[in-house]
N, C-alpha and C positions, 0 to 999 in steps of 0.2 A: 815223416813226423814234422820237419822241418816246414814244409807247405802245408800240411792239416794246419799246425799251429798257430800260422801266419793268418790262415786262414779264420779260422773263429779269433783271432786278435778282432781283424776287420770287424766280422758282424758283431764284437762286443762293442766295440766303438760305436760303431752305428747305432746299435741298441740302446747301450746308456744316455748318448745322446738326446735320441728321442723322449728316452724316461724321466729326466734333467727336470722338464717341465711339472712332474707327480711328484719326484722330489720336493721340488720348491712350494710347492702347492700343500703340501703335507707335514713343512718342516717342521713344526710346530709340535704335532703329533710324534713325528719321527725320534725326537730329540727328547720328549719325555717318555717314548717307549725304549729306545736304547740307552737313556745315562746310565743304568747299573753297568751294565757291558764297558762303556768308555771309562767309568768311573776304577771299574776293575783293573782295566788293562793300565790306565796310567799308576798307579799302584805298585804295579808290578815293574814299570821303565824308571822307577829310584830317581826322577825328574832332578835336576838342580835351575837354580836361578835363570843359571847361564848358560844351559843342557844346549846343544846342537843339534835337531830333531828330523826322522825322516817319516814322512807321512806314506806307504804306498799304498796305493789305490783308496785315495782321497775322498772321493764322491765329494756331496757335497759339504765337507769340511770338518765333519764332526766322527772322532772328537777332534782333531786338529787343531780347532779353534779354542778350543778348553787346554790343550795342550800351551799353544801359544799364550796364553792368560797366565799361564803355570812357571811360563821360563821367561818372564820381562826383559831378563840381561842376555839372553839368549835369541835363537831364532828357530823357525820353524818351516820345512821344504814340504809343501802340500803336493804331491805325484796323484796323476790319475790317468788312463787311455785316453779318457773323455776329457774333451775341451769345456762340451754344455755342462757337465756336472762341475767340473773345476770353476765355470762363470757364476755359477749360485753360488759356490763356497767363498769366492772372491768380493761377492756384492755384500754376503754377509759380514765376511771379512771389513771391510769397510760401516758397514752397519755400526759394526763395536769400536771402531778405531783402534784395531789390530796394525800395528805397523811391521809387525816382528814374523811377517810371514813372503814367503816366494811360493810360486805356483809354478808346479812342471808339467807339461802333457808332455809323456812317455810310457814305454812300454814295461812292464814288471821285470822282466828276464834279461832287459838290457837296460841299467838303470845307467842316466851320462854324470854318475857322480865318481869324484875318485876314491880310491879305495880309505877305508879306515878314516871316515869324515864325521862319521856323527856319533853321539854320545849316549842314541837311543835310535831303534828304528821297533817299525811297528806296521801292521796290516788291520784294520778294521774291518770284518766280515767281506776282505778280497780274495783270501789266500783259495778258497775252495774256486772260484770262476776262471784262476791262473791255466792256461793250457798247459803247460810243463812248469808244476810246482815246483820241482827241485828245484830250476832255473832262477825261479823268483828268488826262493829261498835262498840260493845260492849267492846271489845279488846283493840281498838283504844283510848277510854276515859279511859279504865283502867289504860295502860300505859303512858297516860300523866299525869304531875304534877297538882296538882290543882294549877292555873291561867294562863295554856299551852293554845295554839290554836292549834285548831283541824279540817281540811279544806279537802275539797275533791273537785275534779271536775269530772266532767260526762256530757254524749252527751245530749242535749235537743232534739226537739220533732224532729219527721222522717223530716218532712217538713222544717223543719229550717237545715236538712244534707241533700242536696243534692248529699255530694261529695261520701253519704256513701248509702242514699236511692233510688240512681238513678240504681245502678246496682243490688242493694238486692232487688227494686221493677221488676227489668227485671228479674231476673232471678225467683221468683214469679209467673209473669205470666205464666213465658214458663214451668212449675212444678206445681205439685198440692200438695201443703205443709200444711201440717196439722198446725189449729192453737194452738202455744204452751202455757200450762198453765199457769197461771198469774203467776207471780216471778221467773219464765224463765232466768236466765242468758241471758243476750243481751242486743246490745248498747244503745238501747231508753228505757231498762227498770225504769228508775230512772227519766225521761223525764218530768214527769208531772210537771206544777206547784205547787210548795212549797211540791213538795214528800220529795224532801230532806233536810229542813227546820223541817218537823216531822219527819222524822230518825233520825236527830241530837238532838231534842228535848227529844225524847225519848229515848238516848242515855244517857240520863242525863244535857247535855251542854246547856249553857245560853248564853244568847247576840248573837244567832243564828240569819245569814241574810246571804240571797242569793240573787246573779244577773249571767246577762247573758253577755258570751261577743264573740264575732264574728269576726271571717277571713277566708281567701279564700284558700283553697287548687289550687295550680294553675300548672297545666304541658302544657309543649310546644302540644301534640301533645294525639290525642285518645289513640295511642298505648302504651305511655308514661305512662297515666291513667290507661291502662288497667293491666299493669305490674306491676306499683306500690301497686292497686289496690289486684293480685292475689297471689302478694309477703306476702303484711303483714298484711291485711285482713281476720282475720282467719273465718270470718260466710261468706264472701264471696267466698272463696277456699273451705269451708266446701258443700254451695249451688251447688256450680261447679261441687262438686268430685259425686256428687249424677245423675247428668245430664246426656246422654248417648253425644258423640262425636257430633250428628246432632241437638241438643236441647244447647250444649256449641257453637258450632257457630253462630246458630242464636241468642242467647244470648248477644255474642259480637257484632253482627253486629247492633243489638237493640239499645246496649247500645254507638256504637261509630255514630249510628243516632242522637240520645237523647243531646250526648255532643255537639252536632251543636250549641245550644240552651245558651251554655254556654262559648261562645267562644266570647272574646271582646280583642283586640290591640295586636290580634295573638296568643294567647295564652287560655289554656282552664282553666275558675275559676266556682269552685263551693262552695258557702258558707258552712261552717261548726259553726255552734253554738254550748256552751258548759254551764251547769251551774256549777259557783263557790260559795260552800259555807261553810262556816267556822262559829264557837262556842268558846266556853272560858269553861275549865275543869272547875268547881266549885270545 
């Protein structure tokens, strides 16, 4: 387990890396399709002034960077694998004249902070790509104080993401993909109801409670979608790169039928649901 693990660390590294650039290119979009999601989860981490914050699996910044706005007299520890996705949150960082933030490249399951340090810890749509969840999880309660909130958010079921199942069930059909083994890295892994209500449970955390909350990924136009889609989408780029040139076409041609279906006052929306849920360190 110990070398599987080690192993897809590496190629998420590598991967996000490369993705850094779609990230940055898209931030824009990014950051108005996920604020309900950031919005939620800080909510839920009872922020103060002077809050001691851990960010893990960072990307690039957000909400992070909304967090750091939130605690002035405080500070903020931005974690990620990826170094390229940590550089966009950094530049941003700087962008707003953020001073109240440190940036760690490190690994989820072995985080170099010491125990009972912060006053809030939190995961941004990372906990589902963690090779050995408990691990992280584990990590995450270690390093917060006892009476810290400890919150993560993650995709729910296929059905309820459209924006994300429409194209990773077309490219599906048009491929014969083996199905992968349970606790698989990927976005619906954590999907189920109340899966992540007994992760946090058995993380140790009490006054554990989850919901769901919903908005629309929305682009002017198919092709708009599809770009956005093969920019920062990394199991969608991943599905692609396996496809031969005549099975990526009719792929997209699939998928820019499909988006008819979601198309209302000109514009193309497709729902995206996410669960938020959060615990108290004992």
């Amino acid at each position: 387990m110990l070398a599987s693990a080690d192993r897809v660390r590496e190629e998420q590294r590598l991967l996000w890396d490369e993705f850094s650039a779609g990230w940055k290119k898209w931030d824009a979009e990014l950051l108005g399709w996920q604020a309900p999601f950031g919005d939620a989860l800080r909510e839920e981490l009872r922020l103060r002034p002077d809050s001691e914050v851990l960010d893990v699996a960072a990307g690039t910044g957000e909400p992070g960077l909304n967090v750091a706005a939130q605690v002035p007299e405080g500070r903020v520890v931005l974690t990620d694998i990826s170094a390229g996705m940590l550089r966009v949150a950094e530049e941003k960082a700087s962008a707003r004249r953020l001073k109240n933030l440190d940036f760690q490249v490190c690994d989820s399951a072995a985080l170099p902070f010491r125990s009972s340090t912060f006053d809030a810890v939190y995961s941004h749509f990372g906990l589902m790509f963690f090779p050995v969840m408990s691990a992280a999880m584990a990590e995450m309660a270690r390093t917060a104080r006892p009476g810290a909130r400890v919150g993560a958010v993650v995709w729910g079921r296929a059905a309820a993401n459209p924006w994300a199942s429409l194209v990773l069930g077309t490219i599906a059909r048009h491929r014969e993909l083996p199905i992968p083994p349970a606790g698989t890295p990927g976005l619906f892994r954590c999907a189920p109801t109340g899966f992540m209500t007994r992760m946090f449970k058995e993380a140790g955390l009490a006054e554990v409670a989850e919901h769901q909350v919903s908005t629309d990924l929305v682009h002017e136009s198919p092709e708009s979608y599809w770009e956005f889609m093969t920019d920062i989408a990394t199991t969608v780029a991943m599905g692609l790169a396996k496809a031969d040139a005549e099975s990526r076409a009719l792929i997209r041609s699939d998928v820019f039928a499909l988006l008819g279906r979601y198309e209302h006052d000109g514009a193309i929306r497709l729902r995206s649901t996410a669960t938020v849920v959060a615990g108290t360190k004992v």
